[in-house]
C-alpha positions as CSV (number, residue, x, y, z in Angstrom):
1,X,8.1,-12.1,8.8
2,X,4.5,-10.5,9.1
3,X,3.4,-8.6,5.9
4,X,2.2,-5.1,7.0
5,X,-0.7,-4.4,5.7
6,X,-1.9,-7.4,7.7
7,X,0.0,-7.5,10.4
8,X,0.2,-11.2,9.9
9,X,2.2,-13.9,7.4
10,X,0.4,-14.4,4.1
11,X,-1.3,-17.8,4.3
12,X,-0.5,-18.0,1.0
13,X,3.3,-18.5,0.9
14,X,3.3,-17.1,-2.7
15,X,2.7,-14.0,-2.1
16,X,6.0,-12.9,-0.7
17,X,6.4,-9.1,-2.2
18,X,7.5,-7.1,1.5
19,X,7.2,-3.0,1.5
20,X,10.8,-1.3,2.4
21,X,10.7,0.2,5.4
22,X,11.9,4.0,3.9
23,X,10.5,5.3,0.5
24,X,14.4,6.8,-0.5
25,X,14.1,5.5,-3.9
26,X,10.9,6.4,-5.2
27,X,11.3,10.1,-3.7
28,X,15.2,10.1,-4.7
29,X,14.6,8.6,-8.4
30,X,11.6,9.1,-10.1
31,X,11.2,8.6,-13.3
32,X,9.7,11.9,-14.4
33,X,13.0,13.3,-12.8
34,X,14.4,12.2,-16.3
35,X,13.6,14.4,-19.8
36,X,10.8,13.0,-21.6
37,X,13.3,12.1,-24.4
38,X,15.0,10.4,-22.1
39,X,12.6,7.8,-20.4
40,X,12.3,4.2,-21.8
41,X,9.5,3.4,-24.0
42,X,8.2,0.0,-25.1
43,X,9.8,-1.7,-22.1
44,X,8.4,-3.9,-19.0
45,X,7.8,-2.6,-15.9
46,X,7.9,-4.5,-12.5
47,X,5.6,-3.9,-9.9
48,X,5.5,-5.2,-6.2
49,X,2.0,-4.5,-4.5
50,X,-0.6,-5.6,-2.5
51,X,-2.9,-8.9,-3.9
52,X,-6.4,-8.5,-3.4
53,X,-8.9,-12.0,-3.1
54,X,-9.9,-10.1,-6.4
55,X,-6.9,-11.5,-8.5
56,X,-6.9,-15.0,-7.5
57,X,-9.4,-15.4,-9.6
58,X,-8.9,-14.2,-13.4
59,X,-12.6,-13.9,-15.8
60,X,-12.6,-14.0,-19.0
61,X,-14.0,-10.6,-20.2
62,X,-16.8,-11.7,-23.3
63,X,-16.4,-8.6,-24.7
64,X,-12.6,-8.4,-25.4
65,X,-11.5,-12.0,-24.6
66,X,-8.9,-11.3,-22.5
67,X,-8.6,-12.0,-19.0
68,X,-9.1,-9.5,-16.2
69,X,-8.7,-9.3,-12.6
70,X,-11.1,-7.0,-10.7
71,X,-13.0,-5.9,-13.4
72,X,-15.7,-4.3,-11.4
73,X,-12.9,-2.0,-9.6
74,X,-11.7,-0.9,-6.6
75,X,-15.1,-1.0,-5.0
76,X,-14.6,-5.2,-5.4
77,X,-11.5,-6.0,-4.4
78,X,-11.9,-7.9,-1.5
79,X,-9.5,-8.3,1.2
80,X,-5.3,-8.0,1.3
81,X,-4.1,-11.7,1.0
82,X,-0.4,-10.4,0.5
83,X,2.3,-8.7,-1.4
84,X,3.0,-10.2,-5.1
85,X,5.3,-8.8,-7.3
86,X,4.9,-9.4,-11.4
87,X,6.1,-8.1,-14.6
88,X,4.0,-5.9,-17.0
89,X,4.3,-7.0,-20.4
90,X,5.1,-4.1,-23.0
91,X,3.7,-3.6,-26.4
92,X,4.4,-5.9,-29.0
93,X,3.5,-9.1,-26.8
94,X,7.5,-9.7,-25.9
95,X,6.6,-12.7,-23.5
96,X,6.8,-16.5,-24.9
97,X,4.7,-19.5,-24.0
98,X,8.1,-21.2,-22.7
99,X,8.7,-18.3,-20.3
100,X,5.1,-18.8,-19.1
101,X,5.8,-22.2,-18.7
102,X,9.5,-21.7,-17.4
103,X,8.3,-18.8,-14.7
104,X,6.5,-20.4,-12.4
105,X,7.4,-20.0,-9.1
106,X,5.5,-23.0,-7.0
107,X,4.1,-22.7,-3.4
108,X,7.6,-20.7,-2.7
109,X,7.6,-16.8,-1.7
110,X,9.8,-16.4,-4.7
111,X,7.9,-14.0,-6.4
112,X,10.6,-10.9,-6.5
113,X,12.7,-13.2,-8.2
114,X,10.8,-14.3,-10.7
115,X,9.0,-11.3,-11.5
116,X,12.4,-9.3,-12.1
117,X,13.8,-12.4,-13.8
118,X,10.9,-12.3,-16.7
119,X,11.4,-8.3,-17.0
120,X,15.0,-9.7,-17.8
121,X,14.0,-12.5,-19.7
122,X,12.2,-9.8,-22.2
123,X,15.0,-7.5,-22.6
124,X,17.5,-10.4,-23.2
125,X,16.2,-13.2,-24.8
126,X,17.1,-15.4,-22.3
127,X,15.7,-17.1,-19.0
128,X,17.1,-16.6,-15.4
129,X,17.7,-18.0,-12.0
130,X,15.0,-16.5,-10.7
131,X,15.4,-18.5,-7.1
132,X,19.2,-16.7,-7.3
133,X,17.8,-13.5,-7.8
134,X,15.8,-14.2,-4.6
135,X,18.2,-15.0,-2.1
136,X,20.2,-12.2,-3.4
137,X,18.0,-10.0,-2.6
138,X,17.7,-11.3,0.5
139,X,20.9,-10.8,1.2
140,X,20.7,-7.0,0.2
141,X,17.4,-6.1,1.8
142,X,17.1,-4.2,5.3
143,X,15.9,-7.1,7.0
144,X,17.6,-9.8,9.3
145,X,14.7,-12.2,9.1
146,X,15.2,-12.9,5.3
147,X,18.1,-15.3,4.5
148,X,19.0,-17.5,1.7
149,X,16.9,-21.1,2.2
150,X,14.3,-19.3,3.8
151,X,10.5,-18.8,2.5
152,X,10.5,-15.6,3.1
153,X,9.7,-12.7,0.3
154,X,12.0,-8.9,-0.3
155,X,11.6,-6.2,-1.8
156,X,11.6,-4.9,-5.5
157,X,14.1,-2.4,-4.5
158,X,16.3,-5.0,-3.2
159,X,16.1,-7.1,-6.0
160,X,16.7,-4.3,-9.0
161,X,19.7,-3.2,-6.0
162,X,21.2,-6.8,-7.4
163,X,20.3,-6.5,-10.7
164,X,22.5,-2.8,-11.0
165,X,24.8,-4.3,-8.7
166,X,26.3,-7.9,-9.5
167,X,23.8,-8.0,-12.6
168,X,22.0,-11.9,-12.8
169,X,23.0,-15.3,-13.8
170,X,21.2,-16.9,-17.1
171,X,19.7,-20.2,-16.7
172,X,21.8,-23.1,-17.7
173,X,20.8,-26.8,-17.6
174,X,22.8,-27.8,-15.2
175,X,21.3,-25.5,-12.2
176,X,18.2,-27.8,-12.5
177,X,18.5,-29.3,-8.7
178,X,18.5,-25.2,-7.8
179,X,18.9,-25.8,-4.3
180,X,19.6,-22.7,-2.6
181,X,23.3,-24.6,-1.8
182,X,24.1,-25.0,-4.7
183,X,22.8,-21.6,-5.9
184,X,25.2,-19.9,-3.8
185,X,27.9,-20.9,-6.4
186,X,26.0,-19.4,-9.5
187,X,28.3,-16.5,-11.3
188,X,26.1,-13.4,-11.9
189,X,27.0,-11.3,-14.9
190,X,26.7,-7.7,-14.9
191,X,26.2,-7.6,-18.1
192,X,23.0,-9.2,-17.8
193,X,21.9,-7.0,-15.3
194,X,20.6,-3.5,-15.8
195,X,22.9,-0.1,-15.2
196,X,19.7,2.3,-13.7
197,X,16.2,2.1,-12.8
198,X,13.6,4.6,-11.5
199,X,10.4,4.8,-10.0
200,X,7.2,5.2,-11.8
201,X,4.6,7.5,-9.7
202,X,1.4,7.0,-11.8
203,X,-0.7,5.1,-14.1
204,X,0.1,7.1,-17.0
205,X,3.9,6.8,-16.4
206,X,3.3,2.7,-16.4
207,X,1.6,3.5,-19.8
208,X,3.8,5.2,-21.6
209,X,6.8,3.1,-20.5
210,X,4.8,0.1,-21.6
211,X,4.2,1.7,-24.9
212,X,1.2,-1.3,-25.4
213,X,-2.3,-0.5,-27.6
214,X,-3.8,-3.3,-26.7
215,X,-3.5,-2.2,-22.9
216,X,-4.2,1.6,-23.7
217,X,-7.5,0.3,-25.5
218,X,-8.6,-1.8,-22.6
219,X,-7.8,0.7,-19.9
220,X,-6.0,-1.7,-18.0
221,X,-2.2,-3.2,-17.9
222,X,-0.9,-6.8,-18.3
223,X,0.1,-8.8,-15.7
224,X,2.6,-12.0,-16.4
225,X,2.0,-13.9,-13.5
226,X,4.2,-16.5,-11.8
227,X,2.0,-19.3,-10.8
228,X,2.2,-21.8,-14.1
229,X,-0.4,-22.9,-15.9
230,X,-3.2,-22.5,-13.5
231,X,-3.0,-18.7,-14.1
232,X,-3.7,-17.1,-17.2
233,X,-0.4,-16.0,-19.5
234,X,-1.6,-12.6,-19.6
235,X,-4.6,-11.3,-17.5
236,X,-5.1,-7.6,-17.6
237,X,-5.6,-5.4,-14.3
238,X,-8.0,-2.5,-14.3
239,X,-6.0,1.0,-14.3
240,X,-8.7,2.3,-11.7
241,X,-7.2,-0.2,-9.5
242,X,-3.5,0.0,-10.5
243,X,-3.9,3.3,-9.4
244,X,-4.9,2.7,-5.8
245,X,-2.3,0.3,-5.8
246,X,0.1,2.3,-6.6
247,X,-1.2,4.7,-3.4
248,X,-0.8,2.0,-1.1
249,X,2.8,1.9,-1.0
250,X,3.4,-0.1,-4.3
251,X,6.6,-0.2,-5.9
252,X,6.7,0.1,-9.6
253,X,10.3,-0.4,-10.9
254,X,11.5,0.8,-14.6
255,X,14.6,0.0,-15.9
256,X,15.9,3.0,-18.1
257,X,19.0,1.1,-19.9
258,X,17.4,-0.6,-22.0
Protein backbone atom coordinates (compact mmCIF):
# COMPACT_ATOMS: atom_id res chain seq x y z
CA UNK A 1 0.00 0.00 0.00
CA UNK A 2 1.73 3.31 -1.23
CA UNK A 3 2.23 5.96 1.54
CA UNK A 4 0.76 9.30 0.29
CA UNK A 5 2.84 11.78 0.74
CA UNK A 6 5.08 9.83 -1.61
CA UNK A 7 3.02 8.17 -3.67
CA UNK A 8 5.27 5.21 -3.29
CA UNK A 9 5.93 2.27 -0.38
CA UNK A 10 8.43 3.42 2.24
CA UNK A 11 11.69 1.57 1.46
CA UNK A 12 12.00 1.43 4.82
CA UNK A 13 9.48 -1.10 5.99
CA UNK A 14 9.50 0.47 9.45
CA UNK A 15 7.99 3.19 8.82
CA UNK A 16 4.40 2.00 8.43
CA UNK A 17 2.27 5.05 10.13
CA UNK A 18 -0.72 5.41 6.98
CA UNK A 19 -2.94 8.87 7.04
CA UNK A 20 -6.93 8.02 7.24
CA UNK A 21 -8.47 8.93 4.43
CA UNK A 22 -11.27 11.40 6.28
CA UNK A 23 -10.18 13.78 9.23
CA UNK A 24 -13.78 12.88 11.29
CA UNK A 25 -11.89 12.45 14.51
CA UNK A 26 -9.74 15.29 14.80
CA UNK A 27 -12.63 17.75 13.68
CA UNK A 28 -15.28 15.68 15.74
CA UNK A 29 -13.04 15.32 19.08
CA UNK A 30 -10.63 17.72 19.84
CA UNK A 31 -9.24 17.97 22.74
CA UNK A 32 -9.74 21.67 23.49
CA UNK A 33 -13.49 20.65 22.95
CA UNK A 34 -13.06 19.51 26.67
CA UNK A 35 -12.90 22.22 29.83
CA UNK A 36 -9.53 23.01 30.76
CA UNK A 37 -10.18 21.22 34.08
CA UNK A 38 -11.04 18.49 32.38
CA UNK A 39 -8.05 17.59 29.96
CA UNK A 40 -5.35 15.05 31.09
CA UNK A 41 -2.20 16.39 32.34
CA UNK A 42 1.12 14.59 32.89
CA UNK A 43 0.16 11.79 30.41
CA UNK A 44 1.78 10.46 27.01
CA UNK A 45 0.72 11.45 23.90
CA UNK A 46 0.95 9.32 20.58
CA UNK A 47 1.64 10.72 17.46
CA UNK A 48 1.54 9.22 13.84
CA UNK A 49 3.40 11.59 11.29
CA UNK A 50 5.62 11.94 8.59
CA UNK A 51 9.60 10.81 9.12
CA UNK A 52 11.93 13.17 7.65
CA UNK A 53 15.84 11.73 6.55
CA UNK A 54 16.34 14.36 9.49
CA UNK A 55 15.40 11.72 12.28
CA UNK A 56 17.21 8.78 11.19
CA UNK A 57 19.89 10.19 12.56
CA UNK A 58 19.79 11.45 16.36
CA UNK A 59 22.96 14.15 17.56
CA UNK A 60 23.84 14.62 20.62
CA UNK A 61 23.17 18.35 21.55
CA UNK A 62 26.71 19.53 23.61
CA UNK A 63 24.96 21.95 25.23
CA UNK A 64 22.12 19.98 26.98
CA UNK A 65 23.16 16.38 26.37
CA UNK A 66 20.24 15.14 25.19
CA UNK A 67 19.58 13.83 21.86
CA UNK A 68 17.74 15.78 19.11
CA UNK A 69 16.50 15.14 15.79
CA UNK A 70 16.38 18.13 13.42
CA UNK A 71 17.89 20.48 15.48
CA UNK A 72 18.52 23.06 12.78
CA UNK A 73 14.54 23.00 11.97
CA UNK A 74 12.23 22.73 9.47
CA UNK A 75 14.50 24.47 6.98
CA UNK A 76 16.64 20.83 7.33
CA UNK A 77 14.54 18.24 7.28
CA UNK A 78 15.35 16.52 4.28
CA UNK A 79 13.03 14.36 2.37
CA UNK A 80 9.63 12.16 3.46
CA UNK A 81 10.98 8.59 4.01
CA UNK A 82 7.53 7.50 5.59
CA UNK A 83 4.91 7.55 8.20
CA UNK A 84 6.19 6.51 11.88
CA UNK A 85 4.18 6.61 14.70
CA UNK A 86 5.82 6.97 18.56
CA UNK A 87 4.95 7.76 21.97
CA UNK A 88 5.85 11.10 23.72
CA UNK A 89 7.10 10.57 27.02
CA UNK A 90 5.42 12.85 29.91
CA UNK A 91 7.04 14.50 32.76
CA UNK A 92 8.46 12.62 35.33
CA UNK A 93 10.59 10.26 32.86
CA UNK A 94 7.67 7.35 33.14
CA UNK A 95 9.55 5.06 30.47
CA UNK A 96 12.03 2.19 31.77
CA UNK A 97 15.19 0.79 30.20
CA UNK A 98 13.28 -2.71 29.89
CA UNK A 99 10.50 -1.11 27.86
CA UNK A 100 13.24 0.41 25.65
CA UNK A 101 14.64 -2.78 25.33
CA UNK A 102 11.23 -4.69 25.19
CA UNK A 103 9.75 -2.05 22.35
CA UNK A 104 11.44 -2.67 19.54
CA UNK A 105 9.67 -3.32 16.64
CA UNK A 106 12.44 -4.88 14.00
CA UNK A 107 12.45 -4.40 10.19
CA UNK A 108 8.40 -4.89 10.56
CA UNK A 109 5.84 -1.87 9.72
CA UNK A 110 4.70 -2.45 13.28
CA UNK A 111 5.10 0.85 14.44
CA UNK A 112 1.15 1.76 15.44
CA UNK A 113 1.40 -1.00 17.58
CA UNK A 114 4.09 -0.46 19.36
CA UNK A 115 3.85 3.07 19.71
CA UNK A 116 0.30 2.79 21.29
CA UNK A 117 1.52 -0.25 23.21
CA UNK A 118 4.37 1.92 25.17
CA UNK A 119 1.65 4.88 25.83
CA UNK A 120 -0.03 1.77 27.50
CA UNK A 121 2.81 0.44 28.99
CA UNK A 122 3.25 3.96 30.88
CA UNK A 123 -0.18 4.23 32.15
CA UNK A 124 -0.17 0.56 33.39
CA UNK A 125 2.87 -0.72 34.43
CA UNK A 126 2.91 -3.35 32.27
CA UNK A 127 4.15 -4.31 28.64
CA UNK A 128 1.88 -5.34 25.64
CA UNK A 129 1.41 -7.31 22.46
CA UNK A 130 2.24 -4.63 20.52
CA UNK A 131 2.21 -7.01 17.12
CA UNK A 132 -1.72 -7.74 18.41
CA UNK A 133 -2.43 -4.34 18.60
CA UNK A 134 -1.25 -4.16 14.99
CA UNK A 135 -3.22 -6.53 13.18
CA UNK A 136 -6.07 -5.34 15.10
CA UNK A 137 -5.99 -2.38 13.80
CA UNK A 138 -5.65 -3.71 10.67
CA UNK A 139 -8.58 -5.26 10.99
CA UNK A 140 -10.51 -2.00 12.03
CA UNK A 141 -8.92 0.41 9.53
CA UNK A 142 -10.69 1.68 6.19
CA UNK A 143 -8.52 -0.21 4.10
CA UNK A 144 -8.77 -3.72 2.27
CA UNK A 145 -5.06 -3.95 1.59
CA UNK A 146 -4.05 -4.24 5.38
CA UNK A 147 -4.68 -7.72 6.82
CA UNK A 148 -3.29 -9.57 9.73
CA UNK A 149 0.34 -11.28 8.52
CA UNK A 150 0.79 -8.62 6.30
CA UNK A 151 3.77 -5.76 6.50
CA UNK A 152 1.67 -3.34 6.06
CA UNK A 153 1.29 -0.09 8.58
CA UNK A 154 -2.61 1.61 9.98
CA UNK A 155 -3.48 4.26 11.37
CA UNK A 156 -3.40 5.79 14.90
CA UNK A 157 -7.02 6.27 14.79
CA UNK A 158 -7.52 2.69 14.12
CA UNK A 159 -5.41 1.56 16.59
CA UNK A 160 -6.76 3.89 19.77
CA UNK A 161 -10.47 2.54 17.77
CA UNK A 162 -9.12 -0.95 19.39
CA UNK A 163 -7.79 0.31 22.36
CA UNK A 164 -11.55 1.96 23.39
CA UNK A 165 -13.04 -0.86 21.76
CA UNK A 166 -11.85 -4.53 22.88
CA UNK A 167 -9.13 -2.73 25.09
CA UNK A 168 -5.28 -4.79 24.69
CA UNK A 169 -3.78 -7.91 25.81
CA UNK A 170 -0.65 -7.68 28.42
CA UNK A 171 2.32 -9.51 27.49
CA UNK A 172 2.80 -12.91 28.92
CA UNK A 173 5.66 -15.28 28.45
CA UNK A 174 4.15 -17.56 26.59
CA UNK A 175 3.14 -15.33 23.39
CA UNK A 176 6.97 -15.34 22.73
CA UNK A 177 6.74 -17.20 19.10
CA UNK A 178 4.09 -14.08 18.35
CA UNK A 179 3.21 -15.35 15.13
CA UNK A 180 0.40 -13.49 13.88
CA UNK A 181 -1.46 -17.26 14.06
CA UNK A 182 -1.11 -17.70 17.04
CA UNK A 183 -1.82 -14.02 17.98
CA UNK A 184 -5.21 -14.34 16.72
CA UNK A 185 -6.06 -16.31 19.92
CA UNK A 186 -4.68 -13.54 22.40
CA UNK A 187 -7.73 -12.28 24.87
CA UNK A 188 -7.80 -8.48 24.92
CA UNK A 189 -9.02 -6.89 28.07
CA UNK A 190 -10.92 -3.80 28.16
CA UNK A 191 -9.79 -2.98 31.10
CA UNK A 192 -6.44 -2.49 29.85
CA UNK A 193 -7.54 -0.42 27.20
CA UNK A 194 -8.56 3.22 27.42
CA UNK A 195 -12.44 4.48 27.61
CA UNK A 196 -11.82 8.11 25.37
CA UNK A 197 -9.27 9.79 23.46
CA UNK A 198 -9.16 13.11 21.57
CA UNK A 199 -7.16 14.95 19.24
CA UNK A 200 -4.53 17.46 20.05
CA UNK A 201 -4.47 20.38 17.35
CA UNK A 202 -1.22 22.23 18.43
CA UNK A 203 2.12 22.28 20.03
CA UNK A 204 1.01 23.83 23.06
CA UNK A 205 -1.85 21.24 23.59
CA UNK A 206 1.08 18.34 23.26
CA UNK A 207 2.69 20.47 26.07
CA UNK A 208 0.48 20.77 28.44
CA UNK A 209 -0.81 17.17 28.23
CA UNK A 210 2.75 16.10 28.58
CA UNK A 211 3.08 18.24 31.59
CA UNK A 212 7.32 17.70 31.12
CA UNK A 213 10.03 20.68 32.27
CA UNK A 214 12.67 19.15 30.90
CA UNK A 215 10.83 19.33 27.39
CA UNK A 216 9.26 22.87 28.08
CA UNK A 217 12.97 23.97 28.80
CA UNK A 218 14.38 22.57 25.65
CA UNK A 219 11.55 23.68 23.35
CA UNK A 220 11.21 20.40 21.98
CA UNK A 221 9.13 17.03 22.98
CA UNK A 222 10.47 13.43 23.57
CA UNK A 223 10.21 10.84 21.30
CA UNK A 224 10.40 6.97 22.61
CA UNK A 225 11.29 5.33 19.55
CA UNK A 226 10.72 1.78 18.42
CA UNK A 227 13.79 0.65 16.77
CA UNK A 228 15.97 -0.95 19.92
CA UNK A 229 19.07 -0.09 20.85
CA UNK A 230 20.39 1.57 17.72
CA UNK A 231 18.09 4.55 18.49
CA UNK A 232 18.42 6.66 21.39
CA UNK A 233 15.90 5.94 24.51
CA UNK A 234 14.74 9.44 24.38
CA UNK A 235 15.74 11.85 21.56
CA UNK A 236 13.88 15.14 21.64
CA UNK A 237 12.21 16.69 18.41
CA UNK A 238 12.31 20.44 17.88
CA UNK A 239 8.66 22.06 18.55
CA UNK A 240 9.24 24.32 15.36
CA UNK A 241 9.10 21.11 13.57
CA UNK A 242 6.41 19.31 15.59
CA UNK A 243 4.48 22.00 14.53
CA UNK A 244 4.71 21.56 10.82
CA UNK A 245 4.15 18.09 11.43
CA UNK A 246 1.28 18.45 12.95
CA UNK A 247 0.09 20.68 9.57
CA UNK A 248 0.80 17.95 7.40
CA UNK A 249 -1.88 15.81 8.35
CA UNK A 250 -0.37 14.26 11.63
CA UNK A 251 -2.34 12.53 14.03
CA UNK A 252 -1.62 13.30 17.64
CA UNK A 253 -3.80 10.96 19.92
CA UNK A 254 -4.48 11.78 23.77
CA UNK A 255 -6.02 9.52 25.93
CA UNK A 256 -8.27 11.53 28.46
CA UNK A 257 -9.05 8.38 31.01
CA UNK A 258 -6.28 8.27 32.50
Amino acid sequence: MRYRPLGTDPADPRLGRFIPDDWRHVEKYPLTALPEGKRPTRKPVVIGVNWYSAFDEPEKDARSGEFFVAKDGVKALGRIRGGHCVCLEPGGTPDTDAWYAFYDQGKEGACVGFGWSRCMSIFNGREYAARWLWDAAKKRDEWDETNPGDDNGTSVRAAAQVLKELGDVAWDPSYAADDWRAREAYKPDLDEGIKAFRWAKSVDDVHAVLDNPRADKLGAVPLLNSWGPGYPHRTYLPDKVLAKLIGEEGEIAVPTDR
